[in-house]
TORKOL-4160 file (C-alpha; in steps of 0.2 Angstrom, whole numbers, padded with zeros to 4 digits, m for minus):
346
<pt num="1" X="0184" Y="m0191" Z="m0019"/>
<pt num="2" X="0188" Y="m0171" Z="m0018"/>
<pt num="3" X="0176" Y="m0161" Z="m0008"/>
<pt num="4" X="0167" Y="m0146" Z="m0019"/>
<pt num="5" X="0165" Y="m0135" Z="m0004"/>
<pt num="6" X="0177" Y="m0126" Z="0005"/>
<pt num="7" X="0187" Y="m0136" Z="0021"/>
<pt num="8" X="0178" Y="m0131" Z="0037"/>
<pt num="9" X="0194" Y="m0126" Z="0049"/>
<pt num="10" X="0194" Y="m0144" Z="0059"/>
<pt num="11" X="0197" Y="m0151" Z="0042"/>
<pt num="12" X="0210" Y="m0137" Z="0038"/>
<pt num="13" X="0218" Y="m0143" Z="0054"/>
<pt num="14" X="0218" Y="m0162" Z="0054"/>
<pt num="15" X="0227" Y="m0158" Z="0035"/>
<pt num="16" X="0241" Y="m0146" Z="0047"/>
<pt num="17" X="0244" Y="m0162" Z="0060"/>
<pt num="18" X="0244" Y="m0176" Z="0048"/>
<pt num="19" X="0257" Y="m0169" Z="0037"/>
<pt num="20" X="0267" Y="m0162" Z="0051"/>
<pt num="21" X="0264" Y="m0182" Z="0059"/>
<pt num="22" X="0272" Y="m0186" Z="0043"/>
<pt num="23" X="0256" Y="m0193" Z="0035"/>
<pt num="24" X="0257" Y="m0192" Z="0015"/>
<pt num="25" X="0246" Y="m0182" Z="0004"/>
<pt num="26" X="0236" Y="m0195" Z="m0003"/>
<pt num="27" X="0234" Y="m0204" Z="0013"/>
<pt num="28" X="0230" Y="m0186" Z="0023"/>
<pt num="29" X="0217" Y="m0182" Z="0007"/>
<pt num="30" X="0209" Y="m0200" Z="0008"/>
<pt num="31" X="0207" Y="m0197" Z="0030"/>
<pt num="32" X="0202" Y="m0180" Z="0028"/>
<pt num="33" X="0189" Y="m0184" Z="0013"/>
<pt num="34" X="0196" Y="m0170" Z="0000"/>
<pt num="35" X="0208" Y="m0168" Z="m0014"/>
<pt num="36" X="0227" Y="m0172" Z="m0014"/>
<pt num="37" X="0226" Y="m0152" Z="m0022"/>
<pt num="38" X="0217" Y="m0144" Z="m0008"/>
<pt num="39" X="0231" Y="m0155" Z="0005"/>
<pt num="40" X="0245" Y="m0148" Z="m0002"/>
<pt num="41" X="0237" Y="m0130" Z="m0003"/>
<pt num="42" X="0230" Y="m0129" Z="0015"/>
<pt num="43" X="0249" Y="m0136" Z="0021"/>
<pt num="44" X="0256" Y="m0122" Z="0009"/>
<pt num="45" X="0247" Y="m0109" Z="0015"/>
<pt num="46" X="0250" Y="m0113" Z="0034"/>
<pt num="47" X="0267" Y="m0115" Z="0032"/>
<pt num="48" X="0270" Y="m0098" Z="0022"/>
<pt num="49" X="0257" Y="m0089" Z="0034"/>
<pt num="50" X="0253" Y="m0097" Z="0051"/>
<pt num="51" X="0237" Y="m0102" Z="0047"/>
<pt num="52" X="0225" Y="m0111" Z="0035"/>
<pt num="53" X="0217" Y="m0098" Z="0024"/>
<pt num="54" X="0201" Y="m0101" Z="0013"/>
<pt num="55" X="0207" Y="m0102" Z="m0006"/>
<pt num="56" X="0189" Y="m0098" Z="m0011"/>
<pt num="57" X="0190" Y="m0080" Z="0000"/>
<pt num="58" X="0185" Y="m0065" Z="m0010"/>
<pt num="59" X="0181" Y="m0076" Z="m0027"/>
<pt num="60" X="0171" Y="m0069" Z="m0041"/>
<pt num="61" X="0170" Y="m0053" Z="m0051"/>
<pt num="62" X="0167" Y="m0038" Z="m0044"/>
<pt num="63" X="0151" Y="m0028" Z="m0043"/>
<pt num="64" X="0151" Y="m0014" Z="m0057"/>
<pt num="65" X="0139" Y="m0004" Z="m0045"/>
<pt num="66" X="0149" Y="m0004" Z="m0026"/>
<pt num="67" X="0147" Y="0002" Z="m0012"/>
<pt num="68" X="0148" Y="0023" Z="m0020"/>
<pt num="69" X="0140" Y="0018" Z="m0035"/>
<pt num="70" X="0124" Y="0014" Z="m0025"/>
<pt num="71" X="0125" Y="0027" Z="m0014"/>
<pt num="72" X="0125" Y="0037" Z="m0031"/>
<pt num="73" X="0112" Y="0026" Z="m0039"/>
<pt num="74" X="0101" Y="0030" Z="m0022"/>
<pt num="75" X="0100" Y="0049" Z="m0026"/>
<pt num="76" X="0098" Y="0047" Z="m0044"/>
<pt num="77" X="0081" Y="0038" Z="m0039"/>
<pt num="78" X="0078" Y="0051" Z="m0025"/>
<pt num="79" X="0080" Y="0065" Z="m0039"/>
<pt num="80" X="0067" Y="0059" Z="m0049"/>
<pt num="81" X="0056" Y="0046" Z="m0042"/>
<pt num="82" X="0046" Y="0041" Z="m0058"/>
<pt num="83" X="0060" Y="0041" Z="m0068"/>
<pt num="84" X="0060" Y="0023" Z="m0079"/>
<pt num="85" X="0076" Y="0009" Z="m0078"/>
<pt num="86" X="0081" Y="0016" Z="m0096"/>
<pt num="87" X="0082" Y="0033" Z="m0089"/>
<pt num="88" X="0091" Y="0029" Z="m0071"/>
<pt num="89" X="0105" Y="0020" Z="m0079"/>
<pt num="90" X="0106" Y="0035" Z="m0092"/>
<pt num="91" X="0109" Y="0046" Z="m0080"/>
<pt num="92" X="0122" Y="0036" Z="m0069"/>
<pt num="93" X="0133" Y="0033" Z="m0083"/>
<pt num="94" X="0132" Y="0051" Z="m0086"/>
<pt num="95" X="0145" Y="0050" Z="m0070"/>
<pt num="96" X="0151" Y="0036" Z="m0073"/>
<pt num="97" X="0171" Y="0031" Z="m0079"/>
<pt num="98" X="0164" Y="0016" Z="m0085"/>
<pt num="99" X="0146" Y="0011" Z="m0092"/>
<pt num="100" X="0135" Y="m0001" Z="m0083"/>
<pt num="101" X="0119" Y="m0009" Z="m0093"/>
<pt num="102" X="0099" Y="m0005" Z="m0089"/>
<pt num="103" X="0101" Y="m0022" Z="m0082"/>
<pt num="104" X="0115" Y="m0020" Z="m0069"/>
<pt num="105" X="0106" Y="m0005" Z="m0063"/>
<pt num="106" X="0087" Y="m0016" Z="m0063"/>
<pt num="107" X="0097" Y="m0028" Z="m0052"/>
<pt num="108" X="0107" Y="m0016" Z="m0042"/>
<pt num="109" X="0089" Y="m0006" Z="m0037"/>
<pt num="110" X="0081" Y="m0024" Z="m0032"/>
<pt num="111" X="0096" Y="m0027" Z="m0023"/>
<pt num="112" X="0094" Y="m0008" Z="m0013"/>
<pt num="113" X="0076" Y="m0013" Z="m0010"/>
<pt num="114" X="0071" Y="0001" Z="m0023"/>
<pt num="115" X="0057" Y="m0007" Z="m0031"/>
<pt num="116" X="0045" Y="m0001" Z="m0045"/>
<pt num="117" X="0028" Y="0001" Z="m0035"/>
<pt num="118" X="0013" Y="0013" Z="m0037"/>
<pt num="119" X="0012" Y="0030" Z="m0030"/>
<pt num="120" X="0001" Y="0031" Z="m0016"/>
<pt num="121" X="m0013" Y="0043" Z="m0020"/>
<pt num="122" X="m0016" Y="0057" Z="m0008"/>
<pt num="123" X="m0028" Y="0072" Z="m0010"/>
<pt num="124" X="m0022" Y="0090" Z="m0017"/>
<pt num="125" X="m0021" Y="0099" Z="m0002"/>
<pt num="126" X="m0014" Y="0119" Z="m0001"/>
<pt num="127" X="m0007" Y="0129" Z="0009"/>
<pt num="128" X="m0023" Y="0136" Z="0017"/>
<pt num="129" X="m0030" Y="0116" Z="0017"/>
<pt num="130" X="m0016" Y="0111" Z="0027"/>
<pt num="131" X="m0018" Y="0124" Z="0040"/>
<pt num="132" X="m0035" Y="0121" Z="0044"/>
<pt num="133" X="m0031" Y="0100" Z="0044"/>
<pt num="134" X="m0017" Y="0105" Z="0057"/>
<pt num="135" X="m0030" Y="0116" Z="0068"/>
<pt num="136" X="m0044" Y="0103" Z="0067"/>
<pt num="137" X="m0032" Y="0091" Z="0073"/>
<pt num="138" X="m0026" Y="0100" Z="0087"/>
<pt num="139" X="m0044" Y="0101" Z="0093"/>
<pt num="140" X="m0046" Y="0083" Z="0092"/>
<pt num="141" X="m0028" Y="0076" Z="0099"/>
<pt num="142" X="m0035" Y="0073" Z="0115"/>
<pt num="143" X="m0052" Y="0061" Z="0110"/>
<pt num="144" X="m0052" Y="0046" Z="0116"/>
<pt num="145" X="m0058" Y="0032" Z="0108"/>
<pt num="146" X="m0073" Y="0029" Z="0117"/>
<pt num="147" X="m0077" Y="0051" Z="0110"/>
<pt num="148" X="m0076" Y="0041" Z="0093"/>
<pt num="149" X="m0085" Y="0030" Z="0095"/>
<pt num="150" X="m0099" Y="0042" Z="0099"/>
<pt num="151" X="m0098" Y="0048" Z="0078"/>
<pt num="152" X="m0108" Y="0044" Z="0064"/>
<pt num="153" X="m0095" Y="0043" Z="0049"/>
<pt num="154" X="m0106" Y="0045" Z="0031"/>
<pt num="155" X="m0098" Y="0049" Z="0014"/>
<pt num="156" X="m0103" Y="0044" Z="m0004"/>
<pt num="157" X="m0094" Y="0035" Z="m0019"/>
<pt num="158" X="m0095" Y="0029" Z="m0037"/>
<pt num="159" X="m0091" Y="0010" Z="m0043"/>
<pt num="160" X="m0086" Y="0009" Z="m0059"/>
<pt num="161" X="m0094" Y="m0005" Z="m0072"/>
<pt num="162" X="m0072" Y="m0008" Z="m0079"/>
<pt num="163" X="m0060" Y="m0005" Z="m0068"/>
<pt num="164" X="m0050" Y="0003" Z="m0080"/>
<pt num="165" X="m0035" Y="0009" Z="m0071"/>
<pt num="166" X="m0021" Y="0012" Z="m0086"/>
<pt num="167" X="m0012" Y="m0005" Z="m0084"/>
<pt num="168" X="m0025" Y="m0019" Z="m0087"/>
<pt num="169" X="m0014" Y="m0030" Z="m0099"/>
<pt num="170" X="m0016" Y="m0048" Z="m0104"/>
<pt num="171" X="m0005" Y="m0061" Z="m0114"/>
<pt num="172" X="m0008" Y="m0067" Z="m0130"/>
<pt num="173" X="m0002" Y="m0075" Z="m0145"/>
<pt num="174" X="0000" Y="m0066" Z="m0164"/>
<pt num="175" X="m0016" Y="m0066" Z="m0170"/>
<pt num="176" X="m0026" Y="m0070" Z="m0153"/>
<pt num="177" X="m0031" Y="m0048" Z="m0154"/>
<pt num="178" X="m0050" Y="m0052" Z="m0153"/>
<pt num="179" X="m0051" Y="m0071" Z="m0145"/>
<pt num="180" X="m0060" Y="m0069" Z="m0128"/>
<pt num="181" X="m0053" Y="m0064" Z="m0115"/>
<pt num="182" X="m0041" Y="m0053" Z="m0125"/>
<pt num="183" X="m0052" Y="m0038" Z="m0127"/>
<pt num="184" X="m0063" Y="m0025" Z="m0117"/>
<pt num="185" X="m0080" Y="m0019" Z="m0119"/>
<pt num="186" X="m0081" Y="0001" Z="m0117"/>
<pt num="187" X="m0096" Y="0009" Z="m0119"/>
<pt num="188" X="m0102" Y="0023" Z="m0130"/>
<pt num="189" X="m0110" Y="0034" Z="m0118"/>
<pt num="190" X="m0105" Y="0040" Z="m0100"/>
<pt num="191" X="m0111" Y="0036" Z="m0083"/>
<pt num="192" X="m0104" Y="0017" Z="m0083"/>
<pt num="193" X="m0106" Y="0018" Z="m0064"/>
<pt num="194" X="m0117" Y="0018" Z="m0048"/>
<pt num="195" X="m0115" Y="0028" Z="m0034"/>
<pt num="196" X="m0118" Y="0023" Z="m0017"/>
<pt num="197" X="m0122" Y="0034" Z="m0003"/>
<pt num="198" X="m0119" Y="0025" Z="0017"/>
<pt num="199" X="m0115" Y="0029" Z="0034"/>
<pt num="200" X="m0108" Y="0017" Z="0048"/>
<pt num="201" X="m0105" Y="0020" Z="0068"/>
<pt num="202" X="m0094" Y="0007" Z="0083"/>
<pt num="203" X="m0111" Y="0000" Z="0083"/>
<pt num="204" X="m0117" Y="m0005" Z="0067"/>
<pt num="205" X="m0117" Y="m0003" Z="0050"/>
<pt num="206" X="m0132" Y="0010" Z="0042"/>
<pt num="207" X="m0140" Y="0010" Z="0026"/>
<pt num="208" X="m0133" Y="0010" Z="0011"/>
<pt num="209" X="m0143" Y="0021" Z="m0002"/>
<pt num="210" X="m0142" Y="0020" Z="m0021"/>
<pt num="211" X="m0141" Y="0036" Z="m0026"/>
<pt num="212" X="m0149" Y="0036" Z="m0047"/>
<pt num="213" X="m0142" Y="0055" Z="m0050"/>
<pt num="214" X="m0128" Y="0066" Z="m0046"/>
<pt num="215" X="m0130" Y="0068" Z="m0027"/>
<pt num="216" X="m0138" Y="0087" Z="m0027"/>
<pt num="217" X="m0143" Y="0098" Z="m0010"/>
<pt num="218" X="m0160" Y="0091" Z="m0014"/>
<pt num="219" X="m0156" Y="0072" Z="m0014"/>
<pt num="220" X="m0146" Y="0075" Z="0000"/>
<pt num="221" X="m0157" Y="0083" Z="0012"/>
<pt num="222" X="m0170" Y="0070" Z="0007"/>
<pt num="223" X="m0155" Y="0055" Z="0013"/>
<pt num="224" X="m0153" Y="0065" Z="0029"/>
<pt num="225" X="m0171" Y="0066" Z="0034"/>
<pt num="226" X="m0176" Y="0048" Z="0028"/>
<pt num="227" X="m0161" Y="0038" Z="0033"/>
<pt num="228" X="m0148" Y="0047" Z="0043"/>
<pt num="229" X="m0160" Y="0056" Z="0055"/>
<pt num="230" X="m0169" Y="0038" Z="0061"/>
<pt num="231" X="m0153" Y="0031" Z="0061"/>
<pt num="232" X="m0144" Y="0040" Z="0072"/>
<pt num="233" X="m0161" Y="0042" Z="0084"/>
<pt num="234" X="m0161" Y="0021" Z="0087"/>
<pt num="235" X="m0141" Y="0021" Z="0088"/>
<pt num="236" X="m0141" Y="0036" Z="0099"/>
<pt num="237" X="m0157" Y="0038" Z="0109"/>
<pt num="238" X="m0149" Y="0051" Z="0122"/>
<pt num="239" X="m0144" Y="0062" Z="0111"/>
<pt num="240" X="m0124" Y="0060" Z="0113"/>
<pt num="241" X="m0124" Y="0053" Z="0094"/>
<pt num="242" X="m0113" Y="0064" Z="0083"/>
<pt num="243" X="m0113" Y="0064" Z="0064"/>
<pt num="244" X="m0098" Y="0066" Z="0053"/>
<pt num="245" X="m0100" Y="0072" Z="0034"/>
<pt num="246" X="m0085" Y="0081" Z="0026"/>
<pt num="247" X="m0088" Y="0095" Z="0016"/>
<pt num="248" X="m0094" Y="0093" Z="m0002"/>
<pt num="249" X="m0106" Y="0107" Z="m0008"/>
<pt num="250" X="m0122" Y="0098" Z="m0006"/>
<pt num="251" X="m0118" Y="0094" Z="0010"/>
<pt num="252" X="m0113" Y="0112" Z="0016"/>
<pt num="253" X="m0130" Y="0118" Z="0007"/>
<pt num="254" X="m0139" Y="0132" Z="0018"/>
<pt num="255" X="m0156" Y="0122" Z="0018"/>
<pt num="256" X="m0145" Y="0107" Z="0023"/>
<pt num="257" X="m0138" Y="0116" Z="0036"/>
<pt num="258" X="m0153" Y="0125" Z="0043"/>
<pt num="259" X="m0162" Y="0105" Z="0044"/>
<pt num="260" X="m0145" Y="0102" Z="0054"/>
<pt num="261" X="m0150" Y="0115" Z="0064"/>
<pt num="262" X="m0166" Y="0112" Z="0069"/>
<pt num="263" X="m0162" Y="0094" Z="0075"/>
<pt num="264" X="m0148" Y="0100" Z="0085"/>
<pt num="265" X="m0156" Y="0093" Z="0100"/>
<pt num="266" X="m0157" Y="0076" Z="0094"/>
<pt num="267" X="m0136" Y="0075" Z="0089"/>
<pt num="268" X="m0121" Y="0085" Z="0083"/>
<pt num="269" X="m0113" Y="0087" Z="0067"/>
<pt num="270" X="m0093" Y="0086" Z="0067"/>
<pt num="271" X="m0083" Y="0099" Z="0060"/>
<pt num="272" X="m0072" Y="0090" Z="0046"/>
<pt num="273" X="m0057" Y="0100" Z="0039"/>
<pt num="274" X="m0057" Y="0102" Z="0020"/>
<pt num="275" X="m0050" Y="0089" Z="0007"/>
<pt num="276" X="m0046" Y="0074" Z="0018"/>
<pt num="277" X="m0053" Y="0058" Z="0015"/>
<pt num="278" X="m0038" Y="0053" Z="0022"/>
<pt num="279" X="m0046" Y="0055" Z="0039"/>
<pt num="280" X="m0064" Y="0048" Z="0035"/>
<pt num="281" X="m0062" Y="0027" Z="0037"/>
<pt num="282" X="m0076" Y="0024" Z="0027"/>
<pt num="283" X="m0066" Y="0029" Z="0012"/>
<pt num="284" X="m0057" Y="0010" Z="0018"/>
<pt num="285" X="m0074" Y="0002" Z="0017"/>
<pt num="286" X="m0077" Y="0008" Z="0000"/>
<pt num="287" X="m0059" Y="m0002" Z="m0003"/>
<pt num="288" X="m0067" Y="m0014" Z="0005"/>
<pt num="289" X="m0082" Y="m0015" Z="m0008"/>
<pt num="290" X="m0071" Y="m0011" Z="m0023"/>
<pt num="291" X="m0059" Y="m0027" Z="m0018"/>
<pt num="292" X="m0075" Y="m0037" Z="m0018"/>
<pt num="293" X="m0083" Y="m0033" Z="m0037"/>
<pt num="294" X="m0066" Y="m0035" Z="m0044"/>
<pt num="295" X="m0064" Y="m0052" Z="m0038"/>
<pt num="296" X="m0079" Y="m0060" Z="m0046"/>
<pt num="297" X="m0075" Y="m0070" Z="m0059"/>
<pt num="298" X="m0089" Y="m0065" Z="m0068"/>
<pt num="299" X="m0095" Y="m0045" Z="m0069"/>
<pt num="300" X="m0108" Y="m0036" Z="m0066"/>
<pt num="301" X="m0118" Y="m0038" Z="m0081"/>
<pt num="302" X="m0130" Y="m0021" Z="m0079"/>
<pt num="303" X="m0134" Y="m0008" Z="m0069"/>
<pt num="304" X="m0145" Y="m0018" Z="m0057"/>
<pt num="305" X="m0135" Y="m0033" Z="m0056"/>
<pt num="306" X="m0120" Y="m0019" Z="m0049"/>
<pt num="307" X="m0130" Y="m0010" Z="m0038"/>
<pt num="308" X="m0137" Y="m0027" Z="m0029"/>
<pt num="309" X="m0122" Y="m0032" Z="m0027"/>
<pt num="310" X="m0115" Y="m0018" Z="m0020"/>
<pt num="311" X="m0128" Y="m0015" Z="m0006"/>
<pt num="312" X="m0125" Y="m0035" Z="m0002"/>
<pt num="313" X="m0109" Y="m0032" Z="0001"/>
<pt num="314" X="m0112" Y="m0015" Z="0010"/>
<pt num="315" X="m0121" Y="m0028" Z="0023"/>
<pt num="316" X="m0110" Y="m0043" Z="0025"/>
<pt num="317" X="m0093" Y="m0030" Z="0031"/>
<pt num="318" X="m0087" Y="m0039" Z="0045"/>
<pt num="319" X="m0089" Y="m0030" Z="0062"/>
<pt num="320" X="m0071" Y="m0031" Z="0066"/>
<pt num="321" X="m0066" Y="m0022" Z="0050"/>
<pt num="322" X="m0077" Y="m0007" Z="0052"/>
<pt num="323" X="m0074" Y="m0005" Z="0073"/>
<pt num="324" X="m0056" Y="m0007" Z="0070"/>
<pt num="325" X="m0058" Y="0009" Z="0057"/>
<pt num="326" X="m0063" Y="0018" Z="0071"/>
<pt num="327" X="m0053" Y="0014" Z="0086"/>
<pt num="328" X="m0038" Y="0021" Z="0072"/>
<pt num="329" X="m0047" Y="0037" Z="0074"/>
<pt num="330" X="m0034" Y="0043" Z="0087"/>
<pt num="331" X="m0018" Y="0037" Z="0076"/>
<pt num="332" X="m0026" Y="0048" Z="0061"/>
<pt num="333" X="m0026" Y="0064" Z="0071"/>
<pt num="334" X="m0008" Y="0060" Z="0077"/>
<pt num="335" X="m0005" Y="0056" Z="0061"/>
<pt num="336" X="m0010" Y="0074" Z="0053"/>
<pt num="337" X="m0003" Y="0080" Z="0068"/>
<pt num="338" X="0015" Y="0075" Z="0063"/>
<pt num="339" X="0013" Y="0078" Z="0044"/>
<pt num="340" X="0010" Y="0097" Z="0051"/>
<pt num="341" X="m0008" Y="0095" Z="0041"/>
<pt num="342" X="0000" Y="0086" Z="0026"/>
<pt num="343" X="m0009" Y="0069" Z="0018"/>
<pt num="344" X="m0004" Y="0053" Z="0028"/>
<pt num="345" X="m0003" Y="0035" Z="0024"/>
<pt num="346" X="m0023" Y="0033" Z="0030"/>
């Protein structure tokens, strides 16, 4: 029986030394284990050249797409980043002596490891952002972890009833448009969210405050006296406590600065560079939360039933995930540090 993979180069050579010993084809194939064909190939081949060569070297068609034609393909992508298959294999045939198909060049960009993925969002920073980033990381390059651990990170965020994010599909059949599951609510008026006001420390996770209307100066100063001013009294008792907010208008309110003020004893406020919640790690823990309502099988049904569930979840954060955000306090500065104030990955 003939083999259907190519002869390994002891095989090749057992075929050399049984012919030469005067062995016959059919006996050499049946010793070997192969085809009377591939005996008289592999003698041919090491008599003509030397040596046995593989007869299966080099088979197949070419690649339409070589070696230059990805190398091209790479800065077609690198041109234009959001740029569809459709439009990708417009262009490189634009260049090209002869045509490939949009499937060729799908399977060239897998092959290239250029895959289709979502762009990472990052916050609209300027000139003038960027330059204050750069400086407020200089001032902060050489905290240690154990400086960070000494700050009180706070920030607020809204939770959408739909997570409706542009590419929400589902499968269906002809004529399955309104069977369930193949449809979305929507509602007519706006507001289909909660927000949700918290602060966190090394030590412990603080409150986490429903806030029922657009978080004014008034509200705000009303959550710093209440919550964050006990909290940071019974985390930090000496005094060495130091609290972070960034720098949203209500927070930066003259009376909420003056009340900042007046408790300066008691702890610090952190200076926080403009636009970068890319430095703040309870923007992760907001993540954190949004992973956990969209994997419930079953919605929210209501405003309380989201907001319950949201302060739940604010509670059961594992201690590791929020004291591992803040020991990456140090790789953030660096990080701004080395984009020269730009966004980073954080």
């Amino acid at each position: 029986m003939g083999k259907s993979k190519d002869l390994s180069d002891f095989e090749k050579g057992q075929i050399v030394m049984a012919r030469r010993l005067g062995q016959s084809i059919s006996k050499t194939a049946g010793f070997v284990g192969c085809s009377r064909f591939a005996v008289v190939s592999t003698y041919q081949k090491w008599a003509k050249e030397g040596q046995p060569v593989n007869r299966r070297q080099g088979h197949g068609r070419p690649r339409l797409i070589d070696a230059r034609g990805e190398r091209r393909l790479a800065r077609v992508v690198q041109s234009h980043r959001r740029a569809t298959v459709a439009q990708i294999a417009e262009k490189l045939n634009a260049g090209f002596d002869r045509k490939v198909s949009e499937h060729t060049v799908h399977r060239s960009l897998l092959r290239m490891g250029l895959r289709s993925c979502r762009p990472v969002r990052v916050p609209m920073l300027t000139p003038v952002h960027r330059r204050k980033r750069l400086q407020w990381a200089r001032e902060h390059q050489k905290w240690t972890t154990e400086q960070w651990k000494k700050v009180a990170y706070s920030g607020e965020s809204r939770f959408l009833f739909q997570h409706v994010d542009g590419q929400v599909c589902v499968r269906r059949l002809p004529g399955e448009e309104m069977a369930a599951g193949c449809t979305m609510e929507r509602r007519q008026a706006g507001g289909d969210s909660v927000m949700l006001w918290a602060v966190f420390c090394w030590e412990t996770l603080g409150p986490g405050i429903h806030v029922d209307v657009t978080l004014t100066r008034t509200t705000y100063l009303s959550i710093v006296a209440d919550h964050v001013h006990p909290f940071m009294a019974v985390v930090f008792p000496d005094g060495s406590g130091i609290f972070q907010q960034d720098n949203a208008p209500c927070h930066s309110a003259k009376t909420v600065q003056e009340w900042f003020e007046e408790h300066d004893e008691e702890f610090k406020v952190l200076t926080w560079p403009p636009n970068s919640p890319d430095l703040n790690p309870i923007e992760h823990l907001w993540d954190v939360l949004e992973k956990q309502l969209r994997s419930m099988e079953a919605p929210p049904h209501n405003f309380q039933d989201l907001r319950d569930l949201l302060l739940t979840s604010w509670c059961l954060i594992p201690q590791d995930t929020f004291r591992g955000l803040v020991e990456s306090m140090p790789q953030r500065v660096r990080a701004v540090l080395v984009e020269r104030g730009g966004p980073t990955q954080y």
